[in-house]
TORKOL-4160 file (C-alpha; in steps of 0.2 Angstrom, whole numbers, padded with zeros to 4 digits, m for minus):
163
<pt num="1" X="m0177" Y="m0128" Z="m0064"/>
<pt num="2" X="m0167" Y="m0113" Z="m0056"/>
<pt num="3" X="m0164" Y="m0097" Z="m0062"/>
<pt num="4" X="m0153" Y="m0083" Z="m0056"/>
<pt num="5" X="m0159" Y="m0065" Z="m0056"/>
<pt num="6" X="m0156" Y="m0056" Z="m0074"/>
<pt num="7" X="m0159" Y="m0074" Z="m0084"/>
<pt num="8" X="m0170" Y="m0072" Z="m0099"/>
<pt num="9" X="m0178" Y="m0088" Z="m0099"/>
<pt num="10" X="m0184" Y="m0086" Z="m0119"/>
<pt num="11" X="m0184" Y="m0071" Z="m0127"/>
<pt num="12" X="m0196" Y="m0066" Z="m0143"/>
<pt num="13" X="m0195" Y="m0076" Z="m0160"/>
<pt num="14" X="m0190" Y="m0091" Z="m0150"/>
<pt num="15" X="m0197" Y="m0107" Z="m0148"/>
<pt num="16" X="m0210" Y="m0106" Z="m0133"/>
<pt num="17" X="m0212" Y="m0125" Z="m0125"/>
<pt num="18" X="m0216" Y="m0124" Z="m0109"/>
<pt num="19" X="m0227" Y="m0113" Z="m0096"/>
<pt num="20" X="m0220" Y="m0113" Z="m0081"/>
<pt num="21" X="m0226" Y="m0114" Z="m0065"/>
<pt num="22" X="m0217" Y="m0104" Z="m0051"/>
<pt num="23" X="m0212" Y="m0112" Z="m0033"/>
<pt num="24" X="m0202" Y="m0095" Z="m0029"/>
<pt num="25" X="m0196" Y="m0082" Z="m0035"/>
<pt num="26" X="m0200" Y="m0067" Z="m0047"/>
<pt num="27" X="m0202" Y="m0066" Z="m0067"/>
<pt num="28" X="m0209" Y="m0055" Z="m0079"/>
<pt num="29" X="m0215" Y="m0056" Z="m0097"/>
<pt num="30" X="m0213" Y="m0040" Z="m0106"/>
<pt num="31" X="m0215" Y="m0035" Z="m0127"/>
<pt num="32" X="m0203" Y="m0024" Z="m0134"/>
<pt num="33" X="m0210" Y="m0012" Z="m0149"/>
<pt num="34" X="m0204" Y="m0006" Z="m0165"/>
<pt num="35" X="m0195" Y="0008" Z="m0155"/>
<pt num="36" X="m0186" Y="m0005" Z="m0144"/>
<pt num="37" X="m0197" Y="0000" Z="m0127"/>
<pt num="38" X="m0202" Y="m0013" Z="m0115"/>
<pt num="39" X="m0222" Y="m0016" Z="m0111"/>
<pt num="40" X="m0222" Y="m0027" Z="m0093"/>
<pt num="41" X="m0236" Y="m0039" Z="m0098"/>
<pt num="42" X="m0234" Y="m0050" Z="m0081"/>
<pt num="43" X="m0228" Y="m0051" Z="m0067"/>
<pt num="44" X="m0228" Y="m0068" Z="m0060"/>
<pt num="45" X="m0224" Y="m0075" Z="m0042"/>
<pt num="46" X="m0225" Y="m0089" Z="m0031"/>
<pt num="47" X="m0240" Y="m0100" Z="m0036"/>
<pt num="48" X="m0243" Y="m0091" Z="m0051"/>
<pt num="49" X="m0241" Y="m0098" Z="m0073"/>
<pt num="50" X="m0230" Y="m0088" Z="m0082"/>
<pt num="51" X="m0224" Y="m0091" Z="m0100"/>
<pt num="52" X="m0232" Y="m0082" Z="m0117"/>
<pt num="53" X="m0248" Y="m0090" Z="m0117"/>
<pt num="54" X="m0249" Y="m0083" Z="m0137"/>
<pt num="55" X="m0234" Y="m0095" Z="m0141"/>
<pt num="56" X="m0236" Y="m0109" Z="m0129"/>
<pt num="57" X="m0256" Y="m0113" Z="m0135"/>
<pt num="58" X="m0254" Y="m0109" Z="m0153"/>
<pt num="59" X="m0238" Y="m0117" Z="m0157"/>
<pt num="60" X="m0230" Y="m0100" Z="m0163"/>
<pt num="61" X="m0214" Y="m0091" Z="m0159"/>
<pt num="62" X="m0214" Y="m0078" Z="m0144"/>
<pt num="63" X="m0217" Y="m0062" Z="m0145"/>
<pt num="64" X="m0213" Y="m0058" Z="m0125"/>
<pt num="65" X="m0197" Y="m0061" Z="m0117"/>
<pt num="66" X="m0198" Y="m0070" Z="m0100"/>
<pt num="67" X="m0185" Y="m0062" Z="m0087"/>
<pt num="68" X="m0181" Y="m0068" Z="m0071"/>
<pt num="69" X="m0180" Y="m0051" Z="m0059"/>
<pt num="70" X="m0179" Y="m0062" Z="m0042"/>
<pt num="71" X="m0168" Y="m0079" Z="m0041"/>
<pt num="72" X="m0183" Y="m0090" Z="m0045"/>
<pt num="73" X="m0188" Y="m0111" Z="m0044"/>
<pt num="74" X="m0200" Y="m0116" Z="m0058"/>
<pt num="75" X="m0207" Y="m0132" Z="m0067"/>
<pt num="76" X="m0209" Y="m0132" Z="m0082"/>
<pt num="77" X="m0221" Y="m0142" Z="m0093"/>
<pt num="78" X="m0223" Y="m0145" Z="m0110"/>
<pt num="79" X="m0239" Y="m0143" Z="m0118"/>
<pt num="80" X="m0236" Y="m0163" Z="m0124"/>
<pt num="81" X="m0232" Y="m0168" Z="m0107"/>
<pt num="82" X="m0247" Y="m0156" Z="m0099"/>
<pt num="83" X="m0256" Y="m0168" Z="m0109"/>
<pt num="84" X="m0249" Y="m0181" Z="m0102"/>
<pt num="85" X="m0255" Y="m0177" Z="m0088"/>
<pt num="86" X="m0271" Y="m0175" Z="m0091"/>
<pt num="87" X="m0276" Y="m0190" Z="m0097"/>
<pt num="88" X="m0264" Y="m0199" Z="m0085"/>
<pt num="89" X="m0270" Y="m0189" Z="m0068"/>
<pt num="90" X="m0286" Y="m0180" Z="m0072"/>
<pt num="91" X="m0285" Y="m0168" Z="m0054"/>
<pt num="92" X="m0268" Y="m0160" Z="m0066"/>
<pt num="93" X="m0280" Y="m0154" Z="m0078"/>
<pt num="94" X="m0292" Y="m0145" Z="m0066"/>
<pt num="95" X="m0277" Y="m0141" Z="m0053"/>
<pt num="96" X="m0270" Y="m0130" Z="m0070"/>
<pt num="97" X="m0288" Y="m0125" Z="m0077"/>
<pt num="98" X="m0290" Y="m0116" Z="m0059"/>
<pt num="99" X="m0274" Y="m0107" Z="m0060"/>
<pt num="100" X="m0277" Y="m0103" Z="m0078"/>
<pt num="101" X="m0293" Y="m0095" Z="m0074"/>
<pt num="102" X="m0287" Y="m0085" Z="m0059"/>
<pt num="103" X="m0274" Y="m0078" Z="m0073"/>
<pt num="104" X="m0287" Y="m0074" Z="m0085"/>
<pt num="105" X="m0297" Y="m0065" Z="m0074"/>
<pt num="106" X="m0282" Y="m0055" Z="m0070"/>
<pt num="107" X="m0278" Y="m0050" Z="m0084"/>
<pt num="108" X="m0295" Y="m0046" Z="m0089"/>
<pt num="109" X="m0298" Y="m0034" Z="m0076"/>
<pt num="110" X="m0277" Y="m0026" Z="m0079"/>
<pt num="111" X="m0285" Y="m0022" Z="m0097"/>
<pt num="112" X="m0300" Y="m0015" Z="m0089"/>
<pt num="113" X="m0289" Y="m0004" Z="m0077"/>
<pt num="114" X="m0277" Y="0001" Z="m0091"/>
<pt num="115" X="m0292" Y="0007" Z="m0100"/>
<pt num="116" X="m0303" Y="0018" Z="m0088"/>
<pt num="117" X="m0289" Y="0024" Z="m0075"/>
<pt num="118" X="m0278" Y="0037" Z="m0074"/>
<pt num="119" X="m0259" Y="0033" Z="m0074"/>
<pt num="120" X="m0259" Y="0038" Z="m0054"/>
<pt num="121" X="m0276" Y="0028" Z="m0052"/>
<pt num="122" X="m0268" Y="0014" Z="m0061"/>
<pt num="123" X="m0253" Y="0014" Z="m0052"/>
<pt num="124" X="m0262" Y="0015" Z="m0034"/>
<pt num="125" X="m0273" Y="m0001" Z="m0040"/>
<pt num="126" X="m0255" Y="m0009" Z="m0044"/>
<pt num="127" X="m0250" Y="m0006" Z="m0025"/>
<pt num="128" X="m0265" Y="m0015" Z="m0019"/>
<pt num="129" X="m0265" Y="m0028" Z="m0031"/>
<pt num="130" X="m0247" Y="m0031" Z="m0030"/>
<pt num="131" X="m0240" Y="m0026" Z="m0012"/>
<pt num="132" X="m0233" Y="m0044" Z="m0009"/>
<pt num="133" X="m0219" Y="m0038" Z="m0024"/>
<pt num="134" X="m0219" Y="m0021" Z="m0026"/>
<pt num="135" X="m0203" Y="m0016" Z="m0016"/>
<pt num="136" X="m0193" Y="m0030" Z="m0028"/>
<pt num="137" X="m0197" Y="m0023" Z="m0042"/>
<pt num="138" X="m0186" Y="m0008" Z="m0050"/>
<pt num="139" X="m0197" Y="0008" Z="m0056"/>
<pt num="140" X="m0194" Y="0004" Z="m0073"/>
<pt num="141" X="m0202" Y="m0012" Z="m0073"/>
<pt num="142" X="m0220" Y="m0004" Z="m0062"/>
<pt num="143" X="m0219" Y="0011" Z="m0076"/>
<pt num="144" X="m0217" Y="m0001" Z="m0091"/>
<pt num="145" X="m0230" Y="m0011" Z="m0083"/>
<pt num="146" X="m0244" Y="0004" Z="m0080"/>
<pt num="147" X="m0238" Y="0013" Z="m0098"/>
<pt num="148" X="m0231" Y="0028" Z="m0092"/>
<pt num="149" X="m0213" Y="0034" Z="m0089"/>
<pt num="150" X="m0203" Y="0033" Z="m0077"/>
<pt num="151" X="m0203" Y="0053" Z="m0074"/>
<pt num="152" X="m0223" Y="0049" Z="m0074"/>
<pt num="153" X="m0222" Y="0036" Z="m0060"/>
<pt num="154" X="m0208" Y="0049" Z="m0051"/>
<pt num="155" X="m0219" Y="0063" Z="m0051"/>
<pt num="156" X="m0235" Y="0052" Z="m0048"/>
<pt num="157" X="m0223" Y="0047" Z="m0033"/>
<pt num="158" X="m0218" Y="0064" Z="m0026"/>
<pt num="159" X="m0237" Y="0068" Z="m0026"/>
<pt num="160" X="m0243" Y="0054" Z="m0015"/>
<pt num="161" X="m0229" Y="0054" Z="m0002"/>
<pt num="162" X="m0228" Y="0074" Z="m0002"/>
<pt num="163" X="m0244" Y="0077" Z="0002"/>
């Protein structure tokens, strides 16, 4: 499938039935609360699953949207066909489990980050960890993304190129 940049691929109280797998290309999931504020929960790139794993393994509605933030190719897979798959080519089912846990393990370490850094620790660890996308992505989505502000992630900014 191919989306253009801006293309909300499902949005929160829909029906979530695939996870999709990303040939090129940028996408984010990201929660909007009570208050209507977006909270980037991942960013997902070439090589990488994306989708609301919440939704897509318990059979529920979403609670993320998924946004496409660069002209993107994905395949999708159903959770039926997925396995499908598995049974009929049994590699699929450890090709996935690999990628799955390299996600996990990401998003592990994200939580631990999020709860032992500062907001310009955090957001230096996101340069590292994320060099290969940072400059597509719009200050709104890092800050939404790291749980500050956008004046945060400026003034985090000024300090480390002004010094």
């Amino acid at each position: 499938m191919e989306f253009k940049k801006g293309t909300h691929i499902f949005k929160a109280h829909s029906v979530v039935d695939d996870m999709y797998y990303i040939h090129d290309g940028c996408l984010r999931t990201y929660y909007l609360d009570g208050s209507g504020k977006e909270h980037t929960v991942q960013f997902g790139i070439k090589d990488w699953w994306i989708t609301d794993f919440t939704a897509y393994f318990s059979n529920s509605k979403a609670i993320m949207n998924l946004e496409v933030i660069e002209d993107a190719t994905v395949y999708a897979i159903s959770s039926a066909d997925k396995e499908y798959l598995y049974s009929a080519i049994p590699q699929t089912e450890t090709f996935i489990r690999k990628k799955l846990e390299v996600a996990f393990a990401a998003f592990q370490k994200r939580i631990l980050v999020s709860l032992s850094q500062s907001a310009k620790e955090r957001y230096l660890i996101f340069l590292i960890t994320h060099q290969h996308i940072v400059k597509k992505l719009k200050n709104y989505h890092i800050s939404s993304y790291l749980g500050i502000t956008t004046e945060s992630l400026s003034r985090i900014k000024k300090e480390l190129y002004n010094s």
